[in-house]
C-alpha positions as CSV (number, residue, x, y, z in Angstrom):
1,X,38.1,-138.2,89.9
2,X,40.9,-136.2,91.4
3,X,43.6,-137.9,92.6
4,X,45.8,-136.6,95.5
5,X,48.5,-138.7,97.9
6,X,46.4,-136.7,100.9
7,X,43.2,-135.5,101.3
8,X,42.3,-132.9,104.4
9,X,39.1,-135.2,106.0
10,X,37.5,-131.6,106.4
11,X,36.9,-131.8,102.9
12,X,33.6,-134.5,103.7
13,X,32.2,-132.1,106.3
14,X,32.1,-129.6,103.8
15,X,30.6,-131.5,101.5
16,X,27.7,-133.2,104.2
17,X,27.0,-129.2,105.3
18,X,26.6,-128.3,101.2
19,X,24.4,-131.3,100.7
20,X,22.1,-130.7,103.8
21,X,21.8,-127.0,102.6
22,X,21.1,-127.8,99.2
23,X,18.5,-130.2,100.4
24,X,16.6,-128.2,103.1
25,X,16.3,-125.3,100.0
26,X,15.0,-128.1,97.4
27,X,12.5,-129.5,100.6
28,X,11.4,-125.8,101.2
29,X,10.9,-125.3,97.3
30,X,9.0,-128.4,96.8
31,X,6.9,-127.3,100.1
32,X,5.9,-124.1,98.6
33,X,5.1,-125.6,94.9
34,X,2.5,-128.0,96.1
35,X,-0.5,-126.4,96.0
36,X,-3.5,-126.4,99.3
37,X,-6.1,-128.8,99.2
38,X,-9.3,-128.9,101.2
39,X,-9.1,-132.5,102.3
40,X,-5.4,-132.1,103.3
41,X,-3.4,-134.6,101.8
42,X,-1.0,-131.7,101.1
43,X,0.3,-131.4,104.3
44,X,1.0,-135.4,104.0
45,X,3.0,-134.8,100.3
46,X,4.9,-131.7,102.1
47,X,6.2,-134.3,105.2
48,X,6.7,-137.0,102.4
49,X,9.3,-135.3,100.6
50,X,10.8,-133.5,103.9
51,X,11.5,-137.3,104.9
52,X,12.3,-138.5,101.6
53,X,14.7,-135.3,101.4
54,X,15.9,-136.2,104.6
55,X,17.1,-140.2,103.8
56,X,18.4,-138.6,100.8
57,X,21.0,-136.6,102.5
58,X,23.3,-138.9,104.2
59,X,23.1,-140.9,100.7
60,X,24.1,-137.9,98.9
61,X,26.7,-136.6,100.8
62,X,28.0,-140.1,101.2
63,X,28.3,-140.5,97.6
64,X,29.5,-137.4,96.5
65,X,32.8,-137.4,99.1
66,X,33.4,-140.9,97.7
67,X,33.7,-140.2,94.3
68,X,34.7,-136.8,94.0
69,X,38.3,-137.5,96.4
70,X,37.7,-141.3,98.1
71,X,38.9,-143.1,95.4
72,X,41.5,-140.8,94.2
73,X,43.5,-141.4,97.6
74,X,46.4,-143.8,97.2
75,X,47.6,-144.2,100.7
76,X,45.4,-147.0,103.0
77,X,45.7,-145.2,106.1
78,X,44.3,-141.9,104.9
79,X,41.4,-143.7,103.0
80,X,40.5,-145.1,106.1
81,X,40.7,-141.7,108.2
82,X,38.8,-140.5,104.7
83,X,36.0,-143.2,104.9
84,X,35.6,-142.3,109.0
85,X,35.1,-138.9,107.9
86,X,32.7,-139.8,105.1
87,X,30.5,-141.5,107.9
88,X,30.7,-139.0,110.5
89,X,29.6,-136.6,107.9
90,X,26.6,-138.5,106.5
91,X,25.4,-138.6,110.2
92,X,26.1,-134.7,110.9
93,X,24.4,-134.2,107.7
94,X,21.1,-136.1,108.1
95,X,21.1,-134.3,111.7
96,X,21.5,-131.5,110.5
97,X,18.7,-131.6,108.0
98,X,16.2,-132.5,110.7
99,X,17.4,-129.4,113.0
100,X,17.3,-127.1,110.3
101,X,13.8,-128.8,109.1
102,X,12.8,-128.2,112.8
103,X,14.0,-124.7,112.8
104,X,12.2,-123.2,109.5
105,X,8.7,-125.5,110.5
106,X,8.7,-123.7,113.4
107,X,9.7,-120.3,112.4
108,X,6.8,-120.6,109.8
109,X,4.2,-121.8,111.7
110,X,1.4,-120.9,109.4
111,X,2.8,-121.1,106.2
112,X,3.7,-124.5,103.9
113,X,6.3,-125.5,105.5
114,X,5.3,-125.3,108.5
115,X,3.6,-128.8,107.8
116,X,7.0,-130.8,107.9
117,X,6.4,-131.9,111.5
């Protein structure tokens, strides 16, 4: 836990953009590991974890932004700016996640995850 008098509220954007990218990668490489199966219930495991990926985000980014500088600022009126920040960012992050989801199924039309949507 750091713990600062001030704390720029850019600081939980940053972190909601590095979650979401961390995320999409880890969504794409669990796309790619799960293997083709005639009857198709790999293309329902692929959206399952896209989805499951995609809850995870706003959680994640959430939870990292509170721990790693929420509770070290001492001063209520920045914590409050802070915890508006942390929310905003949770939401930016979970949209961005879908968009980028969106984006790559798209672009890869024929290929594993493709199958997110």
């Amino acid at each position: 836990m750091i713990l600062l008098a001030s704390v720029p509220t850019s600081s939980a954007y940053i972190i909601g953009v590095g979650a979401c990218i961390v995320l999409i990668l880890l969504a794409a490489v669990i796309a790619t590991s799960i293997s083709y199966k005639p009857d198709l219930t790999d293309v329902k495991k692929r959206k399952i974890w896209f989805w499951i990926l995609a809850l995870l985000c706003p959680v994640l980014t959430f939870v990292i932004a509170y721990f790693a500088y929420y509770k070290g600022i001492k001063v209520h009126t920045q914590q409050t700016a802070y915890m508006t920040a942390i929310g905003i960012s949770a939401a930016i992050s979970f949209v961005l996640y879908v968009v980028l989801g969106f984006i790559a199924a798209k672009v890869s039309k024929t290929g594993k995850i493709g199958n997110w949507f």
